[in-house]
N, C-alpha and C positions, 0 to 999 in steps of 0.2 A: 514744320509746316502745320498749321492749323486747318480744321475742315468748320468751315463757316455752311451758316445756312444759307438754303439760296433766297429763303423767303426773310429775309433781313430789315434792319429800318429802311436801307437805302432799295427796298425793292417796294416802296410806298408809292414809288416812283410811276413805277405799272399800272396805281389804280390811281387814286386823284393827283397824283406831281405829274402824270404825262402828257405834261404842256406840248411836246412840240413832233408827237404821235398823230399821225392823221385818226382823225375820230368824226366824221361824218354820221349823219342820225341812225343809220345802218348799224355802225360798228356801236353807237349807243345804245342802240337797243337791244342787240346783242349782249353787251356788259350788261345790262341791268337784270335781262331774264337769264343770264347763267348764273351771275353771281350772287350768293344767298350767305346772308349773316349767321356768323360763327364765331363762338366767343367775342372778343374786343374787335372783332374785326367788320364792322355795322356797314349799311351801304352808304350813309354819306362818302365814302371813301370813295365815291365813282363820282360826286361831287367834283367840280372845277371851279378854281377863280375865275373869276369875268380877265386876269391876264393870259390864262392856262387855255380858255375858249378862246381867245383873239389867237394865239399859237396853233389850237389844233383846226380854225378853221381854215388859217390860211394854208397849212400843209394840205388841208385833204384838197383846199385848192390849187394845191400845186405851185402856189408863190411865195415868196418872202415877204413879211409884213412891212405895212408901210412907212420906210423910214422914220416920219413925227411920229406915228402910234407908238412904233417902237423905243422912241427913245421917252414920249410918256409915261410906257411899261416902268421903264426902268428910271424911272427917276423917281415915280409912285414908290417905286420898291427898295433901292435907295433911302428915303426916307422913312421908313417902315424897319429900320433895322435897331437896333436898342443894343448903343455900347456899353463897355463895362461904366459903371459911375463909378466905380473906384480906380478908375484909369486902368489898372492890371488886365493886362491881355494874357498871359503868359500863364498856366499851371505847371504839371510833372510831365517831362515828354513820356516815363515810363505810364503813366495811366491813360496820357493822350495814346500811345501803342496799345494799349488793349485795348481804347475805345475802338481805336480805328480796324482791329481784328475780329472784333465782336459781331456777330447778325443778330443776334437776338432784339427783341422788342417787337412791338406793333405785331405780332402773328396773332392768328385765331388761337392756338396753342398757348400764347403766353395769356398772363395778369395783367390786368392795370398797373400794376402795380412792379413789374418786371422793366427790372433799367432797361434801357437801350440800349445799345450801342451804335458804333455810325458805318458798320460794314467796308468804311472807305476803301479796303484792297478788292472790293467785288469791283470796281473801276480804273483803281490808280496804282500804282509801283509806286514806295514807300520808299522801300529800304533792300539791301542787297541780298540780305539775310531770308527774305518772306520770299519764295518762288512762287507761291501761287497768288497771283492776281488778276486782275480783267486789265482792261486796254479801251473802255470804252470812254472815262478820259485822261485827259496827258499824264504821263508820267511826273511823281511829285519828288522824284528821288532827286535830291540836294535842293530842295525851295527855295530855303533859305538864302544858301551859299551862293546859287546861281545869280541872284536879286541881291545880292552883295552887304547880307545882314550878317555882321560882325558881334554885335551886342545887340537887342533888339529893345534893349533902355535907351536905347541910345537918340537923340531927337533925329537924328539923321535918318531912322529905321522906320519914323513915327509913321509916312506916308505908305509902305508897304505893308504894316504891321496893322493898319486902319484895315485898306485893301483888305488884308484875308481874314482877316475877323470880319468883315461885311459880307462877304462872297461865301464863308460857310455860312451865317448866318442867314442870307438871302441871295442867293448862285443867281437869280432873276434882277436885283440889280446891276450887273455887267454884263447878262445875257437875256434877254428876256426869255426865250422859249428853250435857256438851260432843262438839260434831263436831269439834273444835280438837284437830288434833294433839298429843302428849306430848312436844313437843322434847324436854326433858332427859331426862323418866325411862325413853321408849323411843329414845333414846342416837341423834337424829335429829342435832341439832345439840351440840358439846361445849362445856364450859363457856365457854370464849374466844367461841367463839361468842355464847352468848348475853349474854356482857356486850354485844356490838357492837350486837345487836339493842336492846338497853335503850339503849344512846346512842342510837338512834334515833329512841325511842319518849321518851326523858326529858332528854336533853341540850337547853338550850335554846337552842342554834346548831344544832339540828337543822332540818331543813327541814319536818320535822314539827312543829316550833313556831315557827319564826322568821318564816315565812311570815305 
């Protein structure tokens, strides 16, 4: 078992990714006079997309967003995702497992210049092997094999293998007011990166499916 930080990439989430956190002017103004810049860690970070604002106002309002808006969100963001151009989805599922172990990055504590990682067991169940995980979303143990990727060269695999490279990439085009990190499009993890991640989650020597 590894002991990850709590203050990790995927805890970016807390300060500008908490789209779908009620944040009314109250609790803004609260964030802005507590929280004070420290190393890498500046106040645009309290910053919100104009999709991130339409999520938290409709929480503190107490409704669900309105269907067309909603599905603008995500089609805005959808197209905002940037595939591999070399077609290759796929890295090491062993490098994509340390990313996904990893918290470090983005802290006041770390560099510029300090990798990332993508914290993903602060959320999800991997593998049978890792006991400590969150639960905050689904479980990702056998992705692959559940979704019925046998080869993931395979053209049969193409439309599932699109899917989760999009969805890490940008978790807000299939959900708009996802709490799931923006790996790619807020530049958390880069592209090598997130091939590793996908061998993780689609390789079927991964320990996420071989188990």
């Amino acid at each position: 078992m590894k002991q990850r930080a709590w203050m990790g990439a995927a805890a970016v989430v807390l300060l500008a990714g908490c789209a779908a956190m009620e944040r009314g002017p109250d609790v803004a103004m609260v964030l802005k006079e507590s929280f004070r810049e420290r190393g890498i860690a500046k106040l645009d970070r309290l910053d919100q997309t104009p999709l991130q604002k339409h999520c938290s106002e409709a929480a503190a309002a107490g409704r669900d967003l309105d269907p067309a808006v909603r599905q603008s969100l995500e089609r805005d963001a959808l197209a905002r995702v940037r595939y591999p151009a070399d077609g290759k989805y796929l890295g090491d599922w062993k490098e994509g497992e340390r990313i996904a172990q990893s918290g470090r990055g983005l802290q006041f504590s770390d560099s510029a210049e300090t990798v990332a990682g993508g914290n993903c067991y602060a959320c999800h169940q991997l593998t049978k092997t890792e006991i400590s995980y969150g639960n905050i979303g689904p479980s990702l143990y056998q992705y692959g094999k559940l979704r019925g990727v046998q080869d993931p060269a395979d053209p049969a695999s193409a439309e599932i293998v699109k899917y989760t490279w999009a969805k890490i990439w940008n978790s807000h085009a299939y959900n708009a007011c996802s709490q799931m990190p923006r790996f790619g499009d807020a530049g958390i993890l880069n592209e090598q990166q997130l091939r590793h991640v996908m061998a993780l989650l689609l390789d079927p020597k991964s320990p996420v499916n071989a188990q």
